[in-house]
N, C-alpha and C positions, 0 to 999 in steps of 0.2 A: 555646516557639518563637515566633519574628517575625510578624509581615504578612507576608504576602504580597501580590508587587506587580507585576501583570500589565495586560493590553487588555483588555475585555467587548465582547461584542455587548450591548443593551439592550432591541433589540425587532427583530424580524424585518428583516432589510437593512441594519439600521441599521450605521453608522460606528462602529468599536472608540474606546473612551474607556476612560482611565485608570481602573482599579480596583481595590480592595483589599481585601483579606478576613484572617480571624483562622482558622487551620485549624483551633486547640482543641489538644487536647494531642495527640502523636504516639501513634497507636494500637499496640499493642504488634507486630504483623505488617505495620506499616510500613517504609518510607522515603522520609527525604523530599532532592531532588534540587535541586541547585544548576542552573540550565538552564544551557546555552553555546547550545545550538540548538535551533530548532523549524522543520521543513517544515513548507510550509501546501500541503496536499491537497485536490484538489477537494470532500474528504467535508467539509473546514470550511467551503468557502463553501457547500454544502450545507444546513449547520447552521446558519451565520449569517443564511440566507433564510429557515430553516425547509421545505427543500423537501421533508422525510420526515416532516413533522410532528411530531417528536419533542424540538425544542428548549426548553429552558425556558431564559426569560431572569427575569436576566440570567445571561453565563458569560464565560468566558475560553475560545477555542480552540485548538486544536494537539492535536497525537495523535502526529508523530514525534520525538520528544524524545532532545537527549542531553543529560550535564550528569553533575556527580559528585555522591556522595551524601554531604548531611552532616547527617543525621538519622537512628539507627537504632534499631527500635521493639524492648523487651524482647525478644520472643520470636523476634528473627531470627537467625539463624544460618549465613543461606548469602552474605550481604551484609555490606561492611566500609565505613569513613568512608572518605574521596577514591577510592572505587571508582568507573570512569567506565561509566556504563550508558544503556542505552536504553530506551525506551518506548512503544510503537503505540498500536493501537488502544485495546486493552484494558487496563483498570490494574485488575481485581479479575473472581473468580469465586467462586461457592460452594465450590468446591474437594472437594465430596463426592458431588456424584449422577454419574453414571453414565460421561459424558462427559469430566467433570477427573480422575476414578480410572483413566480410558483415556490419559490426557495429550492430551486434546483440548476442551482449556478454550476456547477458541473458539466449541463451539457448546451451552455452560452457557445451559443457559435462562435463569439470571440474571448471567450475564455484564454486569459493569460497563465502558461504552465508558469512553475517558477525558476526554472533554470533553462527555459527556451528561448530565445532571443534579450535574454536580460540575465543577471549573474543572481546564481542563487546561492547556498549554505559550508561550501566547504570554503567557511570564508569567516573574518571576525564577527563580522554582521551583515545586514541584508536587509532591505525596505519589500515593502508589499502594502498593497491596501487593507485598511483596519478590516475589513471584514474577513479576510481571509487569516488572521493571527486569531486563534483560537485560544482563548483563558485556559489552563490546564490546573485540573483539579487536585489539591494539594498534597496528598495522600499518593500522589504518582511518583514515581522515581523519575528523575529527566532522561536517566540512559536507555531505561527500559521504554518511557514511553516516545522517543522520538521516532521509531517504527512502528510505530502504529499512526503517525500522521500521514502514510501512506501505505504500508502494508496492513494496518490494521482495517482502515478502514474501508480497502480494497474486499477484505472479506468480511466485515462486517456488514456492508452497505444490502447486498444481495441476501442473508442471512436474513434482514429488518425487512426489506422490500417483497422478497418471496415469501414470509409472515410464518417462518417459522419459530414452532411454539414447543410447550412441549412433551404435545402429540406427536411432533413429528421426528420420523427418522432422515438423515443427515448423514451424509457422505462426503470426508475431504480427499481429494484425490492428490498426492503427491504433499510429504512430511517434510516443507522446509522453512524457507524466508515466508512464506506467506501461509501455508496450512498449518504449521505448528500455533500460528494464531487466529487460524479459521477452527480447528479442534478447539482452542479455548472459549471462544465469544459461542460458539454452538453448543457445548458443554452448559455455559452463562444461560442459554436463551433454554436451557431444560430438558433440549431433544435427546435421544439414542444416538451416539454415535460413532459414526464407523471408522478409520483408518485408511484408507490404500497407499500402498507403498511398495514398492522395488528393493526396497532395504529393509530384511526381515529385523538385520541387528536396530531398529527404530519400534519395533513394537514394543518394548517395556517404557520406552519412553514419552509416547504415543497416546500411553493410557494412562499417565502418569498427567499429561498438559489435556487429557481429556475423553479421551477416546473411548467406547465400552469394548469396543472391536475390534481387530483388525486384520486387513486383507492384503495378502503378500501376492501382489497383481505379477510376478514372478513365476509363480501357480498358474501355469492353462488352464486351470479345471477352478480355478478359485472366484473369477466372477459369473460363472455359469451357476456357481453354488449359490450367490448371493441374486437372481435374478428375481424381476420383480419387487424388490425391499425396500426402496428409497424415494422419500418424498422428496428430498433435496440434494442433486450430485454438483459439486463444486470443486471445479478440477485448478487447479493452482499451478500445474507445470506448463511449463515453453517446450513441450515435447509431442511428438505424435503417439496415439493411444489408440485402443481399441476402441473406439467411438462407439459404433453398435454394439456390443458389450457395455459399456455401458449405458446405452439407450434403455436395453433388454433389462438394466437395474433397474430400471425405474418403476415404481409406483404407476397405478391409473393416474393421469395430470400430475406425473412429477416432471420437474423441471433441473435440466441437465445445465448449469450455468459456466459460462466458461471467464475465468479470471486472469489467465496465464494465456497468452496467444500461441496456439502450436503452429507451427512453420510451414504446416502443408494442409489445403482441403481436407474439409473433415465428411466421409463416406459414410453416409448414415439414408437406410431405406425409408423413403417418404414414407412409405407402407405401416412399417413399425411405430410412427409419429402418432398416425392418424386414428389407428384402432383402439387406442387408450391415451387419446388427448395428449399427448406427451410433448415438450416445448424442451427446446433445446436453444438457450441464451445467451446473453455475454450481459456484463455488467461494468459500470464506470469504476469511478473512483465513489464519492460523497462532495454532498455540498457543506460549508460551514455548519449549519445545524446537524446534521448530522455524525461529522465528525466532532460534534461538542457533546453531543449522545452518546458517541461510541466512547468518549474517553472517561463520561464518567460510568457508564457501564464497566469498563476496565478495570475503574479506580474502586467498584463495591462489590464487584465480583473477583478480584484479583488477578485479572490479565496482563503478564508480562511480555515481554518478548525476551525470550533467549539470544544476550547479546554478547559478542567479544568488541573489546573495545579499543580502537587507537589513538593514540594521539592524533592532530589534526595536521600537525606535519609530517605524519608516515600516513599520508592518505593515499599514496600510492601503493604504498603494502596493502592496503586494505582491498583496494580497487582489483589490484591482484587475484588477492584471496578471493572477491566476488565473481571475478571471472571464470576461475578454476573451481567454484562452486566447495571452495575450501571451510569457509564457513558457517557457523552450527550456531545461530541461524543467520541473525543479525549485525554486521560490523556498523560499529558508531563512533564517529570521530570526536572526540572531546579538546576544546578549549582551555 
């Protein structure tokens, strides 16, 4: 096999530079992918600060990948050449303890992300084990759907798990990279749904990708009015929030899930939990099956991501744009 010929970060912040690597021979449980597209998700500027500590430089970023496949390792069998697939988070698990025999490779203690100590997607191509390249359903668009192999399925996954249906009412908290597509798949799955947002100028748009609702958390008095309403609150921002507020939304045994990590302790009265069953969560990513669900869910219900798109050598503009929180919603780097 070739070089490969992608962006690195170098050292924590730093600007992506040209870079290239030798992958070795293709492992027999491989494949390796021709890229067309890579979203860049907040988890990579993340990564490229080092703000979880886990970066090793130098790497290549990306983690929602599409691209066909034109490498395939001896021992594969469920994957063909010019098959067009997709790629998240994860490109590798042990595939034997407890969790991947459950089909919940997601939470493999040795779960392999795919741009953590190995070079992922802002790049020509990129290997990962066959199980983690996901068939993408034909009716998809590639640009649209490369954010949903990580942002999608970020808020799909807890929407399927918490079993909502649609009976139930549905709260997305925060209108961006990740709620503008947690409004749509919640919309898909039938429920009532609400809005929260800090930006009123987002409410026509809001209910346009899904929403019946919405609540301009801007307003003191605006989730005191909505209290008690919600079976399902799914808060999508990296920001501190009225927590009890919205505990106080919740439904008897509704569940407050958290997607988006806020920065500081979240202050919530055990008291308020306990009197109406109330569960306050967090949720992963998905395992392969299920990000094979969520997309063709996507692809019969019409879920897009609202994306801007760059070339793959302005990925530093892009990175940019992600950090300053400039983008509406999705930047996608195209080959």
């Amino acid at each position: 096999m070739s070089e490969i010929h992608g962006l690195a970060v170098h050292a924590a912040g730093a600007h992506l530079l040209a870079y290239k690597y030798d992958p070795g021979e293709l492992q027999a449980n491989e494949v390796e992918i021709k890229i067309s597209h890579c979203g860049v998700c907040h988890s990579d500027v993340h990564l490229i600060d080092n703000d979880w500590g886990i970066s090793k430089y130098p790497f290549i970023p990306g983690h929602e990948i599409v691209g066909t496949i034109v490498g395939v390792g001896s021992a594969v069998k469920d994957r063909t050449m010019g098959e067009r697939v997709g790629v998240g988070w994860q490109a590798d698990s042990c595939g034997i303890c407890e969790w991947c025999r459950q089909g919940q490779e997601q939470l493999c203690a040795k779960a392999q992300p795919t741009c953590v100590g190995r070079n992922g997607g802002f790049a020509d191509k990129v290997r990962v084990n066959s199980r983690f390249a996901v068939p993408l359903p034909s009716t998809l668009e590639s640009e649209s759907a490369a954010p949903l192999l990580c942002g999608g399925i970020t808020v799909y996954s807890p929407l399927r798990n918490y079993e909502v249906r649609p009976s139930s009412r549905v709260g997305v908290i925060g209108i961006g990279g990740l709620g503008h597509l947690g409004l749509q798949f919640a919309k898909a799955f039938g429920a009532e749904v609400t809005a929260f947002s800090t930006s009123k100028d987002k409410e026509a748009e809001a209910k346009q990708l899904g929403a019946h609702h919405f609540v301009n958390t801007r307003d003191t008095g605006a989730l005191k009015k909505v209290a008690g309403s919600f079976d399902l609150l799914l808060s999508t921002v990296s920001a501190d929030q009225d927590w009890q507020a919205y505990v106080n939304a919740l439904r008897p045994k509704g569940t407050l899930c958290i997607v988006g990590a806020p920065p500081s302790p979240m202050p919530i009265l055990g008291a308020s939990l306990i009197t109406s069953q109330k569960v306050v969560a967090g949720s992963n990513i998905g395992s392969p099956h299920e990000i094979s669900e969520m997309l063709d869910v996507a692809a019969r219900h019409g879920v897009k991501a609202v994306t801007e798109r760059f070339a793959m050598a302005k990925a530093n503009d892009a990175v940019t744009k992600v950090k300053k929180n400039q983008v509406r919603y999705r930047a996608v780097l195209t080959n």
